[in-house]
C-alpha positions in Angstrom: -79.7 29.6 -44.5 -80.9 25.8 -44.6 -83.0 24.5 -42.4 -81.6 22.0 -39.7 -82.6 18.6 -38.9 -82.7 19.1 -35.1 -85.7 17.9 -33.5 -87.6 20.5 -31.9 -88.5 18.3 -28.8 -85.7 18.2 -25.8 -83.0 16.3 -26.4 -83.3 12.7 -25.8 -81.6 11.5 -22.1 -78.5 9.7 -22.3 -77.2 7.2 -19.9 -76.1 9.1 -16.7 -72.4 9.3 -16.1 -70.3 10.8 -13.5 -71.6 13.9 -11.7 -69.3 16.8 -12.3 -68.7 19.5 -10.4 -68.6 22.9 -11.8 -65.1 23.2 -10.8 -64.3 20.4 -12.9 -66.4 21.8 -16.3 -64.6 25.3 -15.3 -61.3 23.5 -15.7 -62.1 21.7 -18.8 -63.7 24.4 -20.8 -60.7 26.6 -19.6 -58.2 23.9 -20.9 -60.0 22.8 -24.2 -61.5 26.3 -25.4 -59.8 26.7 -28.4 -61.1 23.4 -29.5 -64.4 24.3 -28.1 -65.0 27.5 -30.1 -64.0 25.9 -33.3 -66.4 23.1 -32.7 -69.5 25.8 -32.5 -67.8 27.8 -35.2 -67.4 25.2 -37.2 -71.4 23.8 -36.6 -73.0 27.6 -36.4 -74.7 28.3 -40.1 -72.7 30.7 -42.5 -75.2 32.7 -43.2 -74.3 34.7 -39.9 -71.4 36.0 -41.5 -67.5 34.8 -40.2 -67.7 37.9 -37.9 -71.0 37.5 -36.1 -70.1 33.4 -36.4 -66.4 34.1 -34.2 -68.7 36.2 -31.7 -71.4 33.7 -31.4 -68.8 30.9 -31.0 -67.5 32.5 -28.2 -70.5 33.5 -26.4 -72.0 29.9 -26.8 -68.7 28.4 -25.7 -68.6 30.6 -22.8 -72.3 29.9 -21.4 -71.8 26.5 -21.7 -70.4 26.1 -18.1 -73.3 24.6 -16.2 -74.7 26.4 -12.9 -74.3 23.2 -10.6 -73.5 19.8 -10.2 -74.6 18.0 -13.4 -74.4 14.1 -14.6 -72.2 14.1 -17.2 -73.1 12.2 -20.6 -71.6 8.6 -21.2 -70.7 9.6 -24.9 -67.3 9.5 -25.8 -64.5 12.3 -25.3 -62.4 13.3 -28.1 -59.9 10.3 -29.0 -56.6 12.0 -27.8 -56.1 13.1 -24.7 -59.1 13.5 -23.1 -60.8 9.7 -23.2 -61.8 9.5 -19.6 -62.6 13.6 -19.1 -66.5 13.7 -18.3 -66.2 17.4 -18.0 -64.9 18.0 -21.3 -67.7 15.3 -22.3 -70.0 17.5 -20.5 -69.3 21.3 -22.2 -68.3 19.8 -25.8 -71.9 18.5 -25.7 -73.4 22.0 -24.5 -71.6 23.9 -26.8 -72.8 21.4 -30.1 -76.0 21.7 -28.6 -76.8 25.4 -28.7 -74.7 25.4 -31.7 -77.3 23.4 -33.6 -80.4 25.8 -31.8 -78.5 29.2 -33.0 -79.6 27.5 -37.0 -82.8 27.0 -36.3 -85.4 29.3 -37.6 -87.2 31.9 -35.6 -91.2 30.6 -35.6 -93.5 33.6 -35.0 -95.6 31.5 -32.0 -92.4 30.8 -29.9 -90.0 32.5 -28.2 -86.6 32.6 -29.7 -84.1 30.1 -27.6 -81.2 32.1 -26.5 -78.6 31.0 -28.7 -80.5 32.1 -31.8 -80.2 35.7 -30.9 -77.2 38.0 -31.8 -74.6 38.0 -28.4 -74.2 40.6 -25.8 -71.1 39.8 -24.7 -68.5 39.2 -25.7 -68.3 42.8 -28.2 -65.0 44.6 -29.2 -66.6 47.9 -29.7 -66.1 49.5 -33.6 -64.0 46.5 -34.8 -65.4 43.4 -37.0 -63.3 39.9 -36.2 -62.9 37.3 -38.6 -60.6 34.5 -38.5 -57.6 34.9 -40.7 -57.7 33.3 -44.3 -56.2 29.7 -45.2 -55.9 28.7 -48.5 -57.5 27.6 -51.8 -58.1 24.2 -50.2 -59.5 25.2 -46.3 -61.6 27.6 -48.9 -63.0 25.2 -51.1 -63.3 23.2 -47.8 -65.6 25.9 -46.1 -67.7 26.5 -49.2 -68.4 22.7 -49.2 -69.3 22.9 -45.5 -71.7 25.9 -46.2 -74.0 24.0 -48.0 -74.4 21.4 -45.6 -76.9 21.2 -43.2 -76.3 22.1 -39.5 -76.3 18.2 -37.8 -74.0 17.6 -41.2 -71.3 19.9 -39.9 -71.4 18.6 -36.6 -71.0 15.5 -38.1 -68.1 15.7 -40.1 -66.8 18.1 -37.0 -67.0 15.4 -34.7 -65.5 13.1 -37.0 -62.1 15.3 -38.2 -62.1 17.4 -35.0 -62.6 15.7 -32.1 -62.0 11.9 -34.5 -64.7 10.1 -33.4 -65.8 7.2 -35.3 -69.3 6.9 -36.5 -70.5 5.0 -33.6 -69.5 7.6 -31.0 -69.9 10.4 -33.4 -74.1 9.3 -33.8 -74.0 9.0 -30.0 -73.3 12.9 -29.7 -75.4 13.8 -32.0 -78.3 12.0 -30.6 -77.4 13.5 -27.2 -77.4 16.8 -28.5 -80.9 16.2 -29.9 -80.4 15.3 -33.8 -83.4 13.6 -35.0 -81.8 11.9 -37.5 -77.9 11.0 -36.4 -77.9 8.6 -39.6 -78.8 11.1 -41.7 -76.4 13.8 -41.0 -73.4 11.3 -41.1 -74.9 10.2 -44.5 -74.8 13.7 -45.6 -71.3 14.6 -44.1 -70.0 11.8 -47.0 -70.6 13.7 -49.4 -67.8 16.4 -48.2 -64.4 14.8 -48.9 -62.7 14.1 -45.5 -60.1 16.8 -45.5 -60.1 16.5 -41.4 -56.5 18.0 -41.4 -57.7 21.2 -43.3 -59.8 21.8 -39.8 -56.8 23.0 -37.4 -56.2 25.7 -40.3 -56.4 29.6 -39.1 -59.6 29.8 -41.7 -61.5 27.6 -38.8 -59.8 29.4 -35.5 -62.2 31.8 -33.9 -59.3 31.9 -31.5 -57.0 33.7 -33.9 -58.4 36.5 -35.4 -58.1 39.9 -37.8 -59.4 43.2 -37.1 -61.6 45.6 -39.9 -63.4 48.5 -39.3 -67.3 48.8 -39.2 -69.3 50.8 -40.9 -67.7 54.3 -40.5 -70.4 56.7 -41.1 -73.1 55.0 -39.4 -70.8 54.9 -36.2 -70.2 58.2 -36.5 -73.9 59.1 -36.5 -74.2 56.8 -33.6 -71.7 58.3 -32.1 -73.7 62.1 -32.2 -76.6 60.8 -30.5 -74.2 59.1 -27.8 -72.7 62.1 -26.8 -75.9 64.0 -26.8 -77.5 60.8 -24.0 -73.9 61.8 -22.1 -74.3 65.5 -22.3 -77.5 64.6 -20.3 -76.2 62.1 -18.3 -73.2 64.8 -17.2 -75.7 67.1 -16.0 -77.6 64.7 -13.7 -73.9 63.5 -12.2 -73.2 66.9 -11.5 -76.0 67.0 -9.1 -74.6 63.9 -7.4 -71.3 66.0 -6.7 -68.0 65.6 -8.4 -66.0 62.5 -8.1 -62.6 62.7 -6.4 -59.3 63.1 -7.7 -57.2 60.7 -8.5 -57.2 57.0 -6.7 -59.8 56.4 -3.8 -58.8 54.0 -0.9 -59.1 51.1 -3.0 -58.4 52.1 -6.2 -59.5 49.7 -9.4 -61.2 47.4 -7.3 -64.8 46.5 -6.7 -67.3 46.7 -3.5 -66.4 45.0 -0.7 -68.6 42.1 -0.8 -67.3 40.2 2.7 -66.3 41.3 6.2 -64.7 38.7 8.1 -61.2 38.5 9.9 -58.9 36.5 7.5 -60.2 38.7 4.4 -59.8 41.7 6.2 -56.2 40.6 7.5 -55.1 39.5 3.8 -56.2 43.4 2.6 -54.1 44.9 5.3 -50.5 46.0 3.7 -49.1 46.7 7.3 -49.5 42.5 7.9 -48.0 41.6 4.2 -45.4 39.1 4.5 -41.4 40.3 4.1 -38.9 38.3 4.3 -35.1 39.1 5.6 -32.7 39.1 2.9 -30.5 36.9 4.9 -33.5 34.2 5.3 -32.2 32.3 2.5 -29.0 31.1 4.0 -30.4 29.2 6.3 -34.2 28.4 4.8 -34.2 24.3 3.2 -36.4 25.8 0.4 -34.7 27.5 -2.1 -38.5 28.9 -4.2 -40.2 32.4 -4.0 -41.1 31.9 -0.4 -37.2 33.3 0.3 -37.2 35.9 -1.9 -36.9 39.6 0.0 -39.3 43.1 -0.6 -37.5 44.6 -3.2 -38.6 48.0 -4.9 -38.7 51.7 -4.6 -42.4 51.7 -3.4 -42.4 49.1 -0.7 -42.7 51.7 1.8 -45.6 53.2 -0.3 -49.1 51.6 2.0 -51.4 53.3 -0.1 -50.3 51.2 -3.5 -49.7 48.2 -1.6 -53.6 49.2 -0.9 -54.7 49.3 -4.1 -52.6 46.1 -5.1 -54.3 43.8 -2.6 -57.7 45.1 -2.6 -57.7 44.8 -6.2 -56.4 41.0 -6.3 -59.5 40.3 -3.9 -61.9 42.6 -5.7 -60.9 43.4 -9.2 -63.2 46.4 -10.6 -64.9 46.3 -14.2 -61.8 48.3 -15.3 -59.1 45.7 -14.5 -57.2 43.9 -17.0 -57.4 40.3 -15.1 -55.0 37.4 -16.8 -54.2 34.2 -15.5 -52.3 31.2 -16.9 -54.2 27.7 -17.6 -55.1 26.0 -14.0 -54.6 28.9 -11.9 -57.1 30.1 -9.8 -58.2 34.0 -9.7 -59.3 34.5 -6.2 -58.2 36.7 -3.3 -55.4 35.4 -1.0 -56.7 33.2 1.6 -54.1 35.6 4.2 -51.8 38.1 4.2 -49.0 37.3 1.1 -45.7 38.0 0.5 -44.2 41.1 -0.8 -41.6 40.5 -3.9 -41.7 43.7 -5.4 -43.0 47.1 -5.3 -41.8 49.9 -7.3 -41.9 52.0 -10.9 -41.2 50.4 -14.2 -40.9 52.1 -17.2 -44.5 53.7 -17.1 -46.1 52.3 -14.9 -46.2 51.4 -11.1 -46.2 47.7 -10.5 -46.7 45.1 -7.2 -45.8 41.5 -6.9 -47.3 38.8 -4.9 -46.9 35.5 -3.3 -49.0 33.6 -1.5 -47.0 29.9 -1.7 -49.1 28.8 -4.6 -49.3 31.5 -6.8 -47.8 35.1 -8.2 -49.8 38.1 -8.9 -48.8 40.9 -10.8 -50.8 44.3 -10.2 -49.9 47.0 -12.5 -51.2 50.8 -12.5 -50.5 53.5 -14.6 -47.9 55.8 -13.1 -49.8 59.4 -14.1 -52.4 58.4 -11.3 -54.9 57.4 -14.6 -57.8 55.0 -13.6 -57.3 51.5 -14.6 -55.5 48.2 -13.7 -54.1 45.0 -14.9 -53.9 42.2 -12.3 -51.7 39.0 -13.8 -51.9 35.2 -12.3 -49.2 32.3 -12.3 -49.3 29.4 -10.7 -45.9 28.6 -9.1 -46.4 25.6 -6.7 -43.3 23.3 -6.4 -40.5 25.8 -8.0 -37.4 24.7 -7.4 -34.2 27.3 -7.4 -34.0 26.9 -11.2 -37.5 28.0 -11.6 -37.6 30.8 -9.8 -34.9 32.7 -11.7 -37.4 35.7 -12.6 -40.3 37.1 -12.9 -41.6 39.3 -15.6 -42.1 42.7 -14.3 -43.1 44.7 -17.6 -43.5 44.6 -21.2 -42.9 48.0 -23.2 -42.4 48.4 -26.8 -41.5 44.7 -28.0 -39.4 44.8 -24.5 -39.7 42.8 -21.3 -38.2 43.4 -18.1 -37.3 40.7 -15.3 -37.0 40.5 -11.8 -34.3 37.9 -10.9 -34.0 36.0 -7.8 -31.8 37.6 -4.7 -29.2 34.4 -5.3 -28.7 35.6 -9.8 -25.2 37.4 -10.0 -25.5 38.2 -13.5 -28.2 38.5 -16.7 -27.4 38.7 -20.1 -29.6 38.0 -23.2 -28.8 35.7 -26.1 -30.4 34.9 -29.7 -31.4 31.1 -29.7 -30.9 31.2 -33.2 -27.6 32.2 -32.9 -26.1 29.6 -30.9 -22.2 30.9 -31.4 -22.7 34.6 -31.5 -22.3 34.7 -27.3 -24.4 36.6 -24.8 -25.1 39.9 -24.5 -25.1 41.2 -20.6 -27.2 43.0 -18.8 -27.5 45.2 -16.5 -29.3 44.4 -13.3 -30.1 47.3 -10.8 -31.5 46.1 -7.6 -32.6 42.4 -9.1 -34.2 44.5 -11.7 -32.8 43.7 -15.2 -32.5 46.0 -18.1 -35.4 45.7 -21.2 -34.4 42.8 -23.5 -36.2 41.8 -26.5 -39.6 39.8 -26.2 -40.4 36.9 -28.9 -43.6 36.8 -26.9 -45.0 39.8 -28.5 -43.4 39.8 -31.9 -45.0 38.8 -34.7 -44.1 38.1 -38.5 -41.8 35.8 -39.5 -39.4 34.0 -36.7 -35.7 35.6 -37.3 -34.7 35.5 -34.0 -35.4 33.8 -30.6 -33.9 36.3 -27.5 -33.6 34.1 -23.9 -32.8 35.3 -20.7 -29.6 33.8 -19.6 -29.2 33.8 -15.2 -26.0 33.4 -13.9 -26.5 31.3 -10.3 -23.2 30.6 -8.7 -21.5 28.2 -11.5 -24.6 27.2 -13.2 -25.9 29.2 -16.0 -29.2 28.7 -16.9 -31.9 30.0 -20.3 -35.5 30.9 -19.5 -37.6 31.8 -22.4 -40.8 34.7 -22.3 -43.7 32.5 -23.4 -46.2 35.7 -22.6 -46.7 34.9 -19.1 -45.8 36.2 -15.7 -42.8 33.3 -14.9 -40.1 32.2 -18.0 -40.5 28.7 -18.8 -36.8 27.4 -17.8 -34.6 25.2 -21.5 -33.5 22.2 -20.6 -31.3 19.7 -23.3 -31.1 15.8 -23.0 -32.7 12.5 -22.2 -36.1 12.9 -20.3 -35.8 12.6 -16.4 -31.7 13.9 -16.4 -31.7 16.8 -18.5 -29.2 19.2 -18.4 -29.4 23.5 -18.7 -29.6 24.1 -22.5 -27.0 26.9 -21.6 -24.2 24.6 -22.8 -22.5 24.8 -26.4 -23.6 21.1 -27.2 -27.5 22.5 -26.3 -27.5 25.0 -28.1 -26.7 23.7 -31.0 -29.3 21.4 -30.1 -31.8 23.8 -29.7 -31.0 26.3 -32.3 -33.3 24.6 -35.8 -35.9 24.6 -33.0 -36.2 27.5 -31.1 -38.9 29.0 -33.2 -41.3 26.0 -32.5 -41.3 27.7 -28.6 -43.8 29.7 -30.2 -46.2 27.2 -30.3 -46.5 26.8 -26.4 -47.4 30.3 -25.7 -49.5 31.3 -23.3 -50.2 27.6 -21.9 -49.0 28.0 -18.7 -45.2 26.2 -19.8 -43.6 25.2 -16.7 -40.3 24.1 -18.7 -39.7 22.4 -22.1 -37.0 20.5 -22.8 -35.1 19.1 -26.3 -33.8 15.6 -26.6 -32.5 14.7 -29.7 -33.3 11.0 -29.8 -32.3 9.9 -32.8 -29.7 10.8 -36.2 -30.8 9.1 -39.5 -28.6 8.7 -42.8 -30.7 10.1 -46.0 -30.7 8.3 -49.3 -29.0 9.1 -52.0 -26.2 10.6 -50.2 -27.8 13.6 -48.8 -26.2 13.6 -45.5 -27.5 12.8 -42.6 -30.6 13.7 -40.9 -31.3 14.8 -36.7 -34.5 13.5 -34.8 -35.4 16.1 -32.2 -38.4 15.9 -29.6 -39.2 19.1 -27.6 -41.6 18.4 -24.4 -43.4 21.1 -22.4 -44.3 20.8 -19.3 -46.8 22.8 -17.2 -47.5 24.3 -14.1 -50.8 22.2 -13.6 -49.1 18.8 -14.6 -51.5 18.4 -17.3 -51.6 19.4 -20.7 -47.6 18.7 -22.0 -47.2 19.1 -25.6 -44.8 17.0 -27.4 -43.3 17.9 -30.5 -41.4 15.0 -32.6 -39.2 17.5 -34.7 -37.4 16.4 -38.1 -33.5 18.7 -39.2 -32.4 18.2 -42.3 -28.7 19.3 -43.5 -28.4 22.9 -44.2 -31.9 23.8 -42.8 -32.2 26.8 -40.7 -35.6 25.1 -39.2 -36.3 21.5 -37.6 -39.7 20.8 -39.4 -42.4 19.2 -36.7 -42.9 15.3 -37.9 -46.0 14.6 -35.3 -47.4 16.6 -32.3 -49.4 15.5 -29.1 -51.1 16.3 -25.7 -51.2 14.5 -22.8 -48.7 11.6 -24.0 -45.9 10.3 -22.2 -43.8 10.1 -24.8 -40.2 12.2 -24.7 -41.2 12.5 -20.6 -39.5 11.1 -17.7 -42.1 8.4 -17.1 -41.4 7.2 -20.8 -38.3 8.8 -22.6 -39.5 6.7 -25.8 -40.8 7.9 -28.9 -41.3 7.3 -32.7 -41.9 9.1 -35.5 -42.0 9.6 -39.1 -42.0 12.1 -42.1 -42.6 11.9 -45.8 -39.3 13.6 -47.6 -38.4 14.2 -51.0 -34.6 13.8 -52.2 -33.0 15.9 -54.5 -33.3 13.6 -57.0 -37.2 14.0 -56.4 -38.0 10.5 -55.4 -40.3 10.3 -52.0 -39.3 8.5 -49.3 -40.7 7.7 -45.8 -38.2 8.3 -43.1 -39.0 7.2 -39.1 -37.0 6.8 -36.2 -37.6 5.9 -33.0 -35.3 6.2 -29.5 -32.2 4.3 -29.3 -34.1 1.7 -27.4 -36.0 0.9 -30.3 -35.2 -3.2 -31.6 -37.9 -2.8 -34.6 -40.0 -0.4 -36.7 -43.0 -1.5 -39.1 -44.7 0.9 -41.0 -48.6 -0.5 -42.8 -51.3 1.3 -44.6 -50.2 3.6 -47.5 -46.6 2.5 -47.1 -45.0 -0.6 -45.7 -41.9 -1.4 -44.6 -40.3 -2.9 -41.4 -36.9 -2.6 -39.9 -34.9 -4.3 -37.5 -33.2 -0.9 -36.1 -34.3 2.4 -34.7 -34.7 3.7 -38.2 -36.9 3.1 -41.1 -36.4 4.0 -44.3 -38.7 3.0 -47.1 -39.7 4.5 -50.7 -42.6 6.2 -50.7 -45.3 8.5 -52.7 -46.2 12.1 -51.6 -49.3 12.5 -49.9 -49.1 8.5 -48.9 -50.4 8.1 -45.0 -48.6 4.9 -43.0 -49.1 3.3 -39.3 -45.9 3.5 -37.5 -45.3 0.4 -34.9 -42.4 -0.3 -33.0 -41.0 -2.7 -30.6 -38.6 -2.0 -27.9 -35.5 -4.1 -26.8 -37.6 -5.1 -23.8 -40.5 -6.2 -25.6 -43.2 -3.5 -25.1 -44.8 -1.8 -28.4 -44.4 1.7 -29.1 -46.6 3.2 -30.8 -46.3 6.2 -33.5 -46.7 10.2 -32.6 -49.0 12.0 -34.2 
């Protein structure tokens, strides 16, 4: 392992910035810690191995939430997105920080810091994790890495990663106490700046492969375990039995507060139920009007469980919640959706006007619990549609809303092959299949599609508790993508839904913006951005998406976060894409909205137009700055 050119004093002070609360870290590490962890795996030596290097990138990531209010740096946040973010500014620098301390070497007459020890926490017991393999060139890439020193790798991290320039890159690294900022940038030269290669799987902690350990030394392990538990059995026994099946609470933890309004939310005689006819004359048309459907809602010792569990979840609770939404107990008594069996299991659901939670139990009376979170605040009719109540098998089952006359399911990818229907029992819809937890290649794209008087509307199973609703047309008047013209819309592009999992995707919506003839006669070509939007209001992801004739797949021109662009506030966008003709010549194709008077392209290539479309010869691998101008005079600039 080479030695790293840290200085072993405390890091110098930087300039005091904003003081941010921990709230505010919480909710930055939580939105950025995927980028986190391959910052400190990225920075951590690789003499630790990729396994114990995914472990230790989590664990340092993890601890670098601060324990109280804390001056953030005045260093600069990464370029896109979160400029302005002293919280982000705040972990990022934690996490390079004991990144740099895990390389140092252990000196006999000082105690080891805490970083430079192997992790606790987190462990998946009898199972190595590695990230997935790239290819030749994120290889050679990592190799070249390796034999860098540590304040190198943050270096040339900061610089492809979070693409700082040198200025604000040496800034961090002095911050994070690097003797010798200069230095290390010197020494990141000398790897060839292949900054693209770093969003590869090789350098995602985040996404990961399971391998066995060591087989035969577990198993030995293993002997003198059960031989510790043998004892351990016989000193229980002394302590009497434990009960059968579920105690009062079930899954969750020791009460750890007594006062009236906890008490009163934890009571499932004061839960709140609505009257199915409330929604005829209520002005909100959300969850809060939803009735207590269910075979179990009569069943007070689950609703027990449920609500006890939400406030207290036990060490054997499967707890899940989508970015931005808060964990805690209700502050009062919520309201009662849906109690009853499905498939194996016996499942609750919650409202408490900001959120949904989904408590789950094994059916057979078996200890343990999953508890899942959504936030929810400001649904309107056509996003409360349904609420996933299950997955089984590759399978998901739906609860719809009490006003849904009909459910069927139907193959994005398939836009003329109709919809299948569904049967729905009690608001309750039969299993459909989930793109959410396939994986392999993308064949297919299954939607829900809701039937709501003489609207028809597609939601979509991104992995969460509520269906992010499809929408089709121009930002800020979109229409339900459940129309002939939106599906053919959405149909090259369904699979790129896949990239939005899990973010807590309110809706995402498909506007194609612009068409564009190809040279040399190759037809013509479709210009497609796909926007979703989220729960929180931060965090949309915009996807500039490029169709060419005869593909099955839109292929993605430019991506973003936290961007405007292809949103309500500001429909407008550009983009561009290197393409190769038949004939084999290389071209550079952009395109911005129909708005768009003029588009200049400068760098590798250069070319202007007086249109919304560009089109310019080109060489393959050539990088251009796209710049456009709008019929009102503003400047647009390029996605990426």
């Amino acid at each position: 392992m080479q030695s790293q050119d840290v200085a072993q004093r405390p890091a110098p002070s930087s300039p005091a910035g904003p003081v941010v609360d921990v709230e505010q870290a919480e909710a930055a590490l939580v939105e950025h810690y995927p980028r986190l962890v391959r910052l400190a795996y990225l920075v951590l030596p690789p003499g630790l191995g990729r396994s114990r290097r995914v472990v230790t990138a989590h664990a340092l990531t993890q601890r670098a939430l601060p324990r109280n209010r804390t001056p953030a740096p005045v260093i600069p946040a990464q370029s896109t997105g979160r400029d302005g973010d002293p919280g982000y500014a705040l972990v990022r620098l934690q996490v390079l920080r004991t990144a740099l301390e895990a390389g140092l070497p252990l000196r006999r007459k000082a105690w080891p810091k805490r970083s430079q020890l192997p992790p606790l926490l987190p462990q998946v017991w009898g199972l190595k994790l590695f990230p997935r393999s790239g290819g030749a060139d994120e290889l050679a890439l990592d190799q070249r890495l390796s034999t860098l020193s540590g304040p190198a790798r943050a270096a040339y991290a900061l610089r492809g990663l979070e693409r700082l320039a040198d200025d604000g890159a040496r800034k961090v690294l002095t911050a994070a106490g690097v003797a010798d900022p200069d230095g290390a940038l010197l020494e990141a030269d000398g790897v060839p700046a292949q900054y693209g290669l770093l969003d590869s799987p090789e350098f995602d902690p985040c996404s990961l492969q399971a391998r066995p350990t060591d087989l035969m030394r577990r198993r030995q392990h293993l002997k003198a375990a059960l031989a510790a538990g043998a004892a351990l059995l016989v000193c229980g026994a002394l302590l009497g039995l434990p009960g059968e099946g579920w105690g009062p609470d079930g899954a969750a933890a020791p009460p750890y507060a007594r006062n009236p309004a906890a008490q009163a939310a934890l009571d499932p005689a004061k839960l709140t139920r609505v009257d199915p006819a409330a929604r005829q004359s209520s002005a909100r048309t959300d969850f809060s009007v939803w009735p207590a459907r269910g075979d179990l809602t009569g069943d007070s010792a689950l609703l027990r469980r449920a609500l006890a569990v939400w406030a207290r979840p036990g060490e054997r609770v499967q707890v899940s919640a989508t970015p931005g939404t808060l964990s805690g107990g209700p502050a009062g008594p919520p309201q009662l959706l849906y109690a009853g069996t499905v498939d194996a299991a016996h499942v609750v659901i919650l409202y408490d006007g900001l959120r949904l939670a989904r408590y789950a139990e094994p059916k057979d009376g078996t200890q343990g619990a999953a508890l899942d979170f959504a936030r929810v605040d400001g649904a309107d009719r056509a996003e409360a549609g349904a609420v996933v109540l299950g997955r089984t098998d590759g399978n998901v089952r739906y609860l719809t809303a009490p006003w849904v006359s009909k459910a069927g399911e139907r193959d994005l990818l398939k836009p003329g092959s109709g919809a299948m229907d569904l049967a729905l029992t009690d608001g309750v819809t039969a299993p459909l299949a989930s793109p959410a937890l396939r994986s392999g290649p993308c064949t297919s794209w299954n939607v829900l599609q809701l039937a709501d008087g003489k609207r028809t509307r597609l939601l979509s199973d991104l992995g969460e508790l509520v269906p992010a609703r499809l929408t089709s047309g121009r930002p800020g008047s979109p229409g339900e993508a459940s129309g002939a013209a939106a599906l053919r819309t959405w149909q090259p592009y369904a699979c790129s839904l896949g990239t939005v999992r899990s973010a807590g995707v309110r809706s995402v919506n498909a506007w194609a913006f612009n068409e564009q003839p190809l040279p040399d006669a190759s037809g013509s070509a479709a210009w497609v951005c796909t926007r979703a939007e989220t729960w929180r209001g931060g965090g949309a992801r915009v996807l500039a998406q490029f169709h060419t004739p005869g593909g099955r797949y839109g292929a993605v021109a430019a991506k973003a976060e936290n961007v405007p662009a292809c949103g309500a506030r500001d429909p407008h966008v550009l983009a561009g894409v290197l393409w190769k003709s038949e004939a084999g010549t290389w071209y550079l194709l952009a395109a911005g909205s129909r708005r768009t008077a003029s588009i200049r392209a400068t760098g590798g290539i250069n070319g202007s137009a007086r249109s919304s479309l560009l089109t310019v010869p080109g060489e393959q691998g050539a990088r251009a700055e796209l710049k456009g101008t709008l019929r009102d005079g503003r400047s647009l600039g390029g996605l990426r």
